[in-house]
C-alpha positions as CSV (number, residue, x, y, z in Angstrom):
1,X,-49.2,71.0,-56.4
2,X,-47.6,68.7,-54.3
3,X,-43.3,67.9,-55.6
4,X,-42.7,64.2,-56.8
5,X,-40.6,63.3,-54.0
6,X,-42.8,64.4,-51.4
7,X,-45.5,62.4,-52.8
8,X,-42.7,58.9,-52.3
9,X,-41.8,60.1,-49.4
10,X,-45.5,59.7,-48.2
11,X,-46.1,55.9,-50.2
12,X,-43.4,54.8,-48.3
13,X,-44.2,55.7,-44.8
14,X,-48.0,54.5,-45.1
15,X,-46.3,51.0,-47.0
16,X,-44.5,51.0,-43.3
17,X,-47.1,51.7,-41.0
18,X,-49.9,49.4,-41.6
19,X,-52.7,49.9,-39.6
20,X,-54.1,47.2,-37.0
21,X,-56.0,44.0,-38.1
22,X,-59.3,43.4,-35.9
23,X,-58.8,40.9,-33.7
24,X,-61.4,38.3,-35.1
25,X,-59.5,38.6,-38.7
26,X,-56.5,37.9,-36.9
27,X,-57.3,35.0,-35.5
28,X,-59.0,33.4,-38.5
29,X,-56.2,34.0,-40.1
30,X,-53.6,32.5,-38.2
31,X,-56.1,29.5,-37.8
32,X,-55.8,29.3,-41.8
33,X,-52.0,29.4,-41.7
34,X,-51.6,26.2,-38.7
35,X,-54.2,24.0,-40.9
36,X,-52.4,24.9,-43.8
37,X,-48.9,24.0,-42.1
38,X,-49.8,20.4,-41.2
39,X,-51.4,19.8,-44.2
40,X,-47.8,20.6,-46.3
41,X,-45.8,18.1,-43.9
42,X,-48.8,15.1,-44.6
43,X,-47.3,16.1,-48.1
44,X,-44.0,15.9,-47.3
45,X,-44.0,12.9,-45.2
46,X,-45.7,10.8,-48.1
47,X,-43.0,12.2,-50.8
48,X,-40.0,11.1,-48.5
49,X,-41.8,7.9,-47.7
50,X,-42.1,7.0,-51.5
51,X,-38.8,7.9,-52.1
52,X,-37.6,4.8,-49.4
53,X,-36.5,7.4,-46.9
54,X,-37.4,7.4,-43.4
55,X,-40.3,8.3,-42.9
56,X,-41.4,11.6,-40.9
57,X,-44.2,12.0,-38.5
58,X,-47.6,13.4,-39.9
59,X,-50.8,13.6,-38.6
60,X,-51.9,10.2,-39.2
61,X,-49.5,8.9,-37.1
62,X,-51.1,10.4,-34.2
63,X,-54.0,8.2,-34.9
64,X,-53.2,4.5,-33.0
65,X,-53.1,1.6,-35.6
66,X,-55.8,-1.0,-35.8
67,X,-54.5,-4.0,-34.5
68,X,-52.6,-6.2,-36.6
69,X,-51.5,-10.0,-36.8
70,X,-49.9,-11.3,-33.6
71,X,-46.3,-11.2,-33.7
72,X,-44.4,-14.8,-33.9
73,X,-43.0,-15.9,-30.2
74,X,-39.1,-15.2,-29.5
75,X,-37.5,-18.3,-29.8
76,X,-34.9,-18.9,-27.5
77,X,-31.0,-18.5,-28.8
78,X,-29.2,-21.0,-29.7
79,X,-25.6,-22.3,-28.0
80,X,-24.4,-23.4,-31.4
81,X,-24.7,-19.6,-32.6
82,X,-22.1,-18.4,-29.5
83,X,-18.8,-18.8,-29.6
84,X,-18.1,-19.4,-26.1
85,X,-16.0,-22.6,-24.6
86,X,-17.2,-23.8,-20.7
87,X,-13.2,-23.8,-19.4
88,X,-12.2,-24.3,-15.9
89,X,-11.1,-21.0,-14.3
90,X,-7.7,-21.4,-11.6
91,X,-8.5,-18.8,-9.7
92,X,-11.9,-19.9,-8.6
93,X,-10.8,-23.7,-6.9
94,X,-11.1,-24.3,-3.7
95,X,-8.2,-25.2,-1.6
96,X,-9.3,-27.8,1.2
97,X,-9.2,-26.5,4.8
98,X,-5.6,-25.2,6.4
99,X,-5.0,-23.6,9.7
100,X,-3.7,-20.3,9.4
101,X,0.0,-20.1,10.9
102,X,1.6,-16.7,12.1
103,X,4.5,-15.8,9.7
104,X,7.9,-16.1,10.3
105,X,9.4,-13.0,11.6
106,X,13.1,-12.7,12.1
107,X,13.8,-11.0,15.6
108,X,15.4,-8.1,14.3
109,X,12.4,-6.9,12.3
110,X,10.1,-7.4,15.8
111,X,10.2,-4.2,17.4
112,X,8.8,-3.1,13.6
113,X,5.7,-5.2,14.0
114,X,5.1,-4.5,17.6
115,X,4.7,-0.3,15.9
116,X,2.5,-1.2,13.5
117,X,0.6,-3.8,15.6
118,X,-0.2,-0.7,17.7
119,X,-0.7,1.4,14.5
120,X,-3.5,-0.9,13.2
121,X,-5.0,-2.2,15.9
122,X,-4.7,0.6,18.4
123,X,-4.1,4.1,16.7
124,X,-7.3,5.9,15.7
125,X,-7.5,7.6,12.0
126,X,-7.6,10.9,13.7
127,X,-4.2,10.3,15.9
128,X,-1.2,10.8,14.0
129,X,2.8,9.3,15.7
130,X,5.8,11.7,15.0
131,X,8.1,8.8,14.6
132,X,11.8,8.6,13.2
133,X,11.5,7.1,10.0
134,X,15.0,4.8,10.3
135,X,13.5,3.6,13.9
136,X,9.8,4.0,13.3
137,X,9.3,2.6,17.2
138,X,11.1,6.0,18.5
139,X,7.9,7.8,18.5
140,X,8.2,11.6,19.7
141,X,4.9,13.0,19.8
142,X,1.4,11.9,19.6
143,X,-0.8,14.2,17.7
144,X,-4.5,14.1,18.6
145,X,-7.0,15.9,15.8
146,X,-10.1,14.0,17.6
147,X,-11.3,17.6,18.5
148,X,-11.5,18.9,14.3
149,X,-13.7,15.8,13.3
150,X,-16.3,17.0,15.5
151,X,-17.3,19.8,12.9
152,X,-18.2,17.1,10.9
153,X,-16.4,18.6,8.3
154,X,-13.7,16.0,7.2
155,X,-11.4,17.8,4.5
156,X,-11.2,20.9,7.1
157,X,-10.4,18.4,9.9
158,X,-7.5,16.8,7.6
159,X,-6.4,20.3,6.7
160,X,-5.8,21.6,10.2
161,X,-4.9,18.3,11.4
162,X,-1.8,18.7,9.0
163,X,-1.2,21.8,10.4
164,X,-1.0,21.0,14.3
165,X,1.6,18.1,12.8
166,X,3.8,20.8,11.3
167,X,3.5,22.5,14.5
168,X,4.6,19.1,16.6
169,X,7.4,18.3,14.1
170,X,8.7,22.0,14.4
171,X,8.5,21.4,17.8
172,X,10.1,18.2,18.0
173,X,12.9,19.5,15.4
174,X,14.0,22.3,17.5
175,X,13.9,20.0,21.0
176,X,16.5,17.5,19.5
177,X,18.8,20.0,17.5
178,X,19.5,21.3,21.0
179,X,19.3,17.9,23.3
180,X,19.8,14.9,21.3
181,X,22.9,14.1,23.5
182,X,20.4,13.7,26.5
183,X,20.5,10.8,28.3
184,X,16.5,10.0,27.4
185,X,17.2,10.6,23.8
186,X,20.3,8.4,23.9
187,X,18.8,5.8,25.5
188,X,16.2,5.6,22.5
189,X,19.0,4.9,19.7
190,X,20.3,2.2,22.0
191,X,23.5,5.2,22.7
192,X,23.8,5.4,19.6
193,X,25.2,8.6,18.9
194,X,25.0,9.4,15.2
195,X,21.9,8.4,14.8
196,X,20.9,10.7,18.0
197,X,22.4,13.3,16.5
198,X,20.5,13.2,12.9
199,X,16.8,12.1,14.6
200,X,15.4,15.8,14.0
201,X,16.1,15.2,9.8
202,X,14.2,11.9,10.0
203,X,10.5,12.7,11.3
204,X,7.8,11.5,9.5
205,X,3.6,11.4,10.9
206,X,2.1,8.1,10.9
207,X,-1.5,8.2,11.3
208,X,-3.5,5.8,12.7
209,X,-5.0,2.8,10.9
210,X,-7.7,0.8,13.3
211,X,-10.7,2.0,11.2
212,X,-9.1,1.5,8.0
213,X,-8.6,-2.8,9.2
214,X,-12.3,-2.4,9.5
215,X,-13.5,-1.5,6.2
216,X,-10.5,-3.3,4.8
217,X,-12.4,-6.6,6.6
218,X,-15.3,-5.6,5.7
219,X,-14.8,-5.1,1.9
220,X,-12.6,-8.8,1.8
221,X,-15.1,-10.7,3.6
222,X,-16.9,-12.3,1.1
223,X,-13.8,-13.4,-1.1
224,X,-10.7,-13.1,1.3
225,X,-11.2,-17.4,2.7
226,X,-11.4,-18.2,-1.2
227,X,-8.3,-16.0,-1.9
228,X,-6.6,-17.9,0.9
229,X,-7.2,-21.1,-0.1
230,X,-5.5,-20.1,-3.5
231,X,-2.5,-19.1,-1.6
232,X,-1.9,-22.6,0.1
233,X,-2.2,-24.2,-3.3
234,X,0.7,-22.6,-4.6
235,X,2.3,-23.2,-1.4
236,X,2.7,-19.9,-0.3
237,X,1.3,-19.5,3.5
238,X,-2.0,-18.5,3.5
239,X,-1.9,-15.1,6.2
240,X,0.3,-14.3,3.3
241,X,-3.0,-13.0,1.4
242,X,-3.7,-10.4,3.6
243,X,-0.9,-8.4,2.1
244,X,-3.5,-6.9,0.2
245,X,-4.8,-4.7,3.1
246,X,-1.3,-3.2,3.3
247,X,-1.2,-3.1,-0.4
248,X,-4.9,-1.0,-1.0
249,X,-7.2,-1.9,1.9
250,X,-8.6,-4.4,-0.6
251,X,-10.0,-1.9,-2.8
252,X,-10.2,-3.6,-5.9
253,X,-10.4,-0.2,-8.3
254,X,-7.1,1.0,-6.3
255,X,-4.7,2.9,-8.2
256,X,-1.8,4.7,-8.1
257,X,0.5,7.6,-9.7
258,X,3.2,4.7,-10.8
259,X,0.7,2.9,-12.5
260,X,-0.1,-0.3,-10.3
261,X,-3.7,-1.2,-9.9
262,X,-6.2,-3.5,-8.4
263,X,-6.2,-5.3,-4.2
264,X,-2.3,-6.5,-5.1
265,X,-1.0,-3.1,-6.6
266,X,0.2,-5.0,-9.5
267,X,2.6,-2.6,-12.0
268,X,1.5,-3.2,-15.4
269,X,4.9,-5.2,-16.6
270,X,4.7,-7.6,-13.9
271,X,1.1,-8.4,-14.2
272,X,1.0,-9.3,-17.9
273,X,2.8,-12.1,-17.0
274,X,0.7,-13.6,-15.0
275,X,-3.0,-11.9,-16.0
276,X,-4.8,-10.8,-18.9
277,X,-3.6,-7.0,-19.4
278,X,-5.0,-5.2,-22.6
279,X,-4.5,-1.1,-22.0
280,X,-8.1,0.8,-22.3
281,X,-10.1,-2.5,-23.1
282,X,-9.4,-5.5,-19.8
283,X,-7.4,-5.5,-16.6
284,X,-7.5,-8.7,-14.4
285,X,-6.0,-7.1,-12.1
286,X,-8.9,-5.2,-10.9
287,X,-10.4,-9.1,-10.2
288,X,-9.6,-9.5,-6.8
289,X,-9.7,-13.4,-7.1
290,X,-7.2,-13.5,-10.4
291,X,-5.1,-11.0,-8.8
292,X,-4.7,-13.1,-5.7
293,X,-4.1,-16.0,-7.8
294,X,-1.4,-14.3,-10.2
295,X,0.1,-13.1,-6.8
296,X,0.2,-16.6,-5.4
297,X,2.2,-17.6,-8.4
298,X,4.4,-14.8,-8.6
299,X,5.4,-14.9,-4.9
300,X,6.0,-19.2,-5.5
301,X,8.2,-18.1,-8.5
302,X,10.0,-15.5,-6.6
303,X,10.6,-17.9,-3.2
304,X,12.6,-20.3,-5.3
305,X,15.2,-17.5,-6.4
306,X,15.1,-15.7,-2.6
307,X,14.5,-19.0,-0.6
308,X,12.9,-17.0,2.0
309,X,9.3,-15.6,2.8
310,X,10.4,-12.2,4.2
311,X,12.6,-11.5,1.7
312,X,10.0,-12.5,-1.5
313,X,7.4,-11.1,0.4
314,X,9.4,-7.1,0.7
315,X,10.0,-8.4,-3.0
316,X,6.3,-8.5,-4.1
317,X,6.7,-4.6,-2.8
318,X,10.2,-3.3,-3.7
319,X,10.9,-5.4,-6.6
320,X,12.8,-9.0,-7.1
321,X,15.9,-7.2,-8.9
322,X,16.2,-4.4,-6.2
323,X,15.7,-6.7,-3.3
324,X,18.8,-8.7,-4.6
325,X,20.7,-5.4,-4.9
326,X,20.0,-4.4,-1.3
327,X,20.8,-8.1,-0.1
328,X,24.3,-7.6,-1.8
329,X,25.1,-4.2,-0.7
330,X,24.0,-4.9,3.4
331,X,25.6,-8.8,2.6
332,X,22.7,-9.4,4.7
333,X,19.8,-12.1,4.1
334,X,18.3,-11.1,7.4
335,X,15.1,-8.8,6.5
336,X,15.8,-6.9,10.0
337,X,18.9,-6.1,9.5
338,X,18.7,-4.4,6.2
339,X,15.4,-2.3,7.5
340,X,17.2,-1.1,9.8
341,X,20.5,-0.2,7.6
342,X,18.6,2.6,6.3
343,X,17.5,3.9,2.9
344,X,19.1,2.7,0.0
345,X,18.0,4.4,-3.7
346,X,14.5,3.2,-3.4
347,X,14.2,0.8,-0.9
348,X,13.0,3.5,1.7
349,X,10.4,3.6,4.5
350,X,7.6,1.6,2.4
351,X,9.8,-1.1,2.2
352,X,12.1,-1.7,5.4
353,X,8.1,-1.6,6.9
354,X,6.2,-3.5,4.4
355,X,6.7,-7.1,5.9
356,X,6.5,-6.1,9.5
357,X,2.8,-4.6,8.3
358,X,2.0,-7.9,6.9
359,X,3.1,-9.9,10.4
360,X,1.3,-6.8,12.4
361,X,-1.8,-7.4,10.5
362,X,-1.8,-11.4,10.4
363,X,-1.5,-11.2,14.1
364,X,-4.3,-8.6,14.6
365,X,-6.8,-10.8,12.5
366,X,-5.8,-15.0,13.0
367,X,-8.4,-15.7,15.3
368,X,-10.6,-13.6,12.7
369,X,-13.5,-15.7,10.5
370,X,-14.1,-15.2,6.9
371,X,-16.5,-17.2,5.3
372,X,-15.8,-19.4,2.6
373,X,-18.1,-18.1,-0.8
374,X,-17.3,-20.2,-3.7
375,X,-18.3,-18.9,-6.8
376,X,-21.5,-20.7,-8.6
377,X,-21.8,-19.5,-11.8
378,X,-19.7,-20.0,-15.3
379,X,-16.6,-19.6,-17.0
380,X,-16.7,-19.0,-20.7
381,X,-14.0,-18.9,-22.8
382,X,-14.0,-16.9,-26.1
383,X,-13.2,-17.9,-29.3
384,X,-13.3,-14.9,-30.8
385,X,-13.8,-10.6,-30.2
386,X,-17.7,-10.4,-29.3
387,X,-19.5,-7.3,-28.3
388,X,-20.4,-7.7,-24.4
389,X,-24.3,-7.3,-25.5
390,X,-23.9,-10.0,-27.6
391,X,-22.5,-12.0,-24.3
392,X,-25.5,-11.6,-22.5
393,X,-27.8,-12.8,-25.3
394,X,-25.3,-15.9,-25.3
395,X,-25.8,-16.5,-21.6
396,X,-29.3,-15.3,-21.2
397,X,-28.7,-12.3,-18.8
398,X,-28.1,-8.9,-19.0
399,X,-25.2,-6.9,-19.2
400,X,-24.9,-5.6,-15.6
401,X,-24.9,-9.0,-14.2
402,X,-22.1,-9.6,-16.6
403,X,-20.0,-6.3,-15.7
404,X,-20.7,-7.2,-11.7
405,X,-19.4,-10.4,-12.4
406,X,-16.0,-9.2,-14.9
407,X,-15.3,-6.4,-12.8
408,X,-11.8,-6.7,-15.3
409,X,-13.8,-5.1,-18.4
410,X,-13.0,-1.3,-18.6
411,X,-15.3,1.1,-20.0
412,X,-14.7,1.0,-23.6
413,X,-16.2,-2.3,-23.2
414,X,-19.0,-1.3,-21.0
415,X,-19.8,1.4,-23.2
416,X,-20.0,-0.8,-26.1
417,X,-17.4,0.4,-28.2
418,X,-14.6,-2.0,-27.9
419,X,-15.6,-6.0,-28.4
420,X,-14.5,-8.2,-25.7
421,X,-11.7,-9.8,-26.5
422,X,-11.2,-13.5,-27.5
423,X,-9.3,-15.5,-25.1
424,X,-10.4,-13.9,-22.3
425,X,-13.0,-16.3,-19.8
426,X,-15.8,-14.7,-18.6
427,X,-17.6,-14.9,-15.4
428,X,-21.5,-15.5,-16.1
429,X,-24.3,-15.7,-13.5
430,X,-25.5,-19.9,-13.5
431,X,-29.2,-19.3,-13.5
432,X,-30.8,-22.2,-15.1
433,X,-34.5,-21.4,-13.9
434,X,-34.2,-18.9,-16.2
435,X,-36.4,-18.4,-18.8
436,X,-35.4,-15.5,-21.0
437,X,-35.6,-14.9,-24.4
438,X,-33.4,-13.4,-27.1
439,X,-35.5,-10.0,-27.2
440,X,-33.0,-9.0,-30.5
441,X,-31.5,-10.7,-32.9
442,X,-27.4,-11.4,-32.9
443,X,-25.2,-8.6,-34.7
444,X,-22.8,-9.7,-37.6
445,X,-19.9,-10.8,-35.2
446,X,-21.8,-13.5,-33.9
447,X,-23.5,-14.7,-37.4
């Protein structure tokens, strides 16, 4: 007679180890079980749909629908419904015709410009001059890197280019701790002993710019005339404009570590003065046309305090209240003569060079044609916050014609989550051929 336990022991392991089902039960079953499944969600599709929830697909739905009542024709929206003001936009007149006239360059800044004419219009990218930075014109070594960029490989040609740089400063250091009283090396500082004597702690590389003019041409031909013309009506000299290549290579979404954006580089405190400047939502300055014409302004404003074109022109780069300070501690007015002073706090090599850049480049590209393009569409004023989809129902396109066209509007506007702002005028595409409909109707802003 078999002991209880035992007898548990052996219910339990055949509960475990079921044996096999054939395979033609198994598949009948399993059959039952997906029938069964799609009937309970018809169920449960019907129940949520009665209780005014949204409904959930069944297997109706895969069934097309007969064919229903034609659906009413869009009808086309309305101007009264959009609050949007045709307004006149400043920076998009056209100045009448003006021949372009060389700056004025003092002739103590003109061994500067004759450098950096050779630095933009003759220097290639992959050359870089070992140059005293106090007299950039003293050049010291001519570092070719032609050789790397044939690898096609340009970060490892920029990398090893900076090292055979290293090498020719090195180079240069050692030569001029030990001969700077040399006749040769005098004769470059004009006898000048001191500054002889200190040339090895002022190197500095200077690479070549002639391709960079070209894409900088390139990239400003279509608006460059128009940003011109907007110079002259200020009455700032119109070669004046192509401070911009110096500025960014007129690269409109430009910016930097201090914070100045757009073809001008304008810093954020200056440019709300003169532009529409609203942190994480617009940013005229990335406009190249309303940053040219803010510039324009600013530079008239600042040539009534400095009464002179170099000097307001190194302001535009340094700073109006530092360029004062500089004036009074050289008692100079004479643009040259404080370049070549030396550095003082911040007024460094960026801006004893920046005018002489300016002159280089006017010279370089006078005789150069850029063809007028006047802009054809319109310029809508907001009365109020509207979402930017809402904008292109208004003016019956679409919202990338509007963003190519208001390159100002920053992502949290392209992305939809920030309204555009009222006040601001916006650029739309003048199509009036077109025949679009509203395809949705206006959200609650605009009702």
């Amino acid at each position: 007679m078999h002991h209880p336990a035992r007898l548990w022991q052996r219910a339990a392991l055949v509960s475990v180890s079921p044996r096999p089902l054939p395979r033609s039960l198994a598949l009948l079953l399993g059959l039952c079980c997906g029938v069964g499944a799609l009937v309970l969600l018809d169920v449960a599709s019907r129940r949520v749909s009665s209780a005014g929830r949204v409904e959930l697909p069944h297997v109706a739905a895969l069934v097309p629908p007969a064919e229903g009542p034609a659906l009413p024709p869009l009808q086309p929206l309305q101007a009264t419904e959009c609050p949007l003001v045709p307004v006149d936009a400043a920076w998009l007149a056209v100045a009448p015709p003006t021949a372009a006239v060389l700056p004025h360059t003092p002739k103590s800044l003109e061994t500067r410009v004759k450098l950096w004419s050779q630095v933009w219009g003759e220097v290639s990218e992959r050359h870089t001059l070992l140059v005293d930075g106090r007299r950039p014109w003293v050049t010291y070594a001519d570092v070719d890197c032609s050789d790397l960029y044939e690898w096609g490989d340009p970060k490892f040609a920029q990398d090893r280019c900076g090292e055979r740089v290293t090498t020719a400063k090195k180079k240069a250091t050692a030569a001029l701790k030990k001969g700077w009283w040399q006749a040769d090396t005098l004769r470059l500082y004009a006898g000048n002993q001191l500054l002889a004597r200190t040339s090895w702690q002022n190197l500095i590389g200077v690479r070549g710019r002639k391709e960079a003019l070209g894409r900088a041409k390139e990239r400003a031909r279509e608006q460059l005339d128009q940003a011109e013309g907007l110079y002259t009506l200020q009455g700032v000299p119109r070669l004046y404009a192509r401070a911009a290549i110096v500025e960014s290579l007129w690269r409109p979404e430009a910016l930097s570590r201090s914070g100045a954006a757009g073809v001008l580089q304008f810093m954020p405190k200056t440019s709300k003065e003169y532009l529409l400047v609203k942190e994480g939502v617009v940013d005229e300055r990335l406009d190249p046309l309303r940053s040219s014409w803010a510039a324009a302004r600013y530079l008239s404003d600042m040539n009534k305090q400095l009464k002179s074109w170099p000097l307001t022109l190194t302001a535009f780069n340094t700073g109006p209240a530092r360029m004062k300070r500089v004036m009074k501690i050289r008692h100079s007015a004479d643009l040259g003569q404080i370049a070549n002073a030396g550095d003082i706090g911040e007024y460094g090599f960026d801006g004893q060079n920046y005018y002489a850049q300016i002159v280089a480049i006017a010279r370089l590209t006078k005789d150069e044609v850029f063809p007028l393009h006047t802009y054809t569409g319109r310029t809508l004023k907001l009365a109020k916050a509207v979402p930017l989809s809402d904008l292109a129902l208004c003016t019956q396109t679409t919202t990338a014609e509007l963003l190519a066209h208001n390159p100002a509007l920053l992502a949290p506007i392209r992305n939809g989550v920030v309204d555009v702002p009222a006040g601001y005028v916006l650029q739309a595409p003048d199509d009036g051929a077109r025949t679009a409909s509203v395809a949705a109707p206006l959200s609650p802003s605009l009702q």
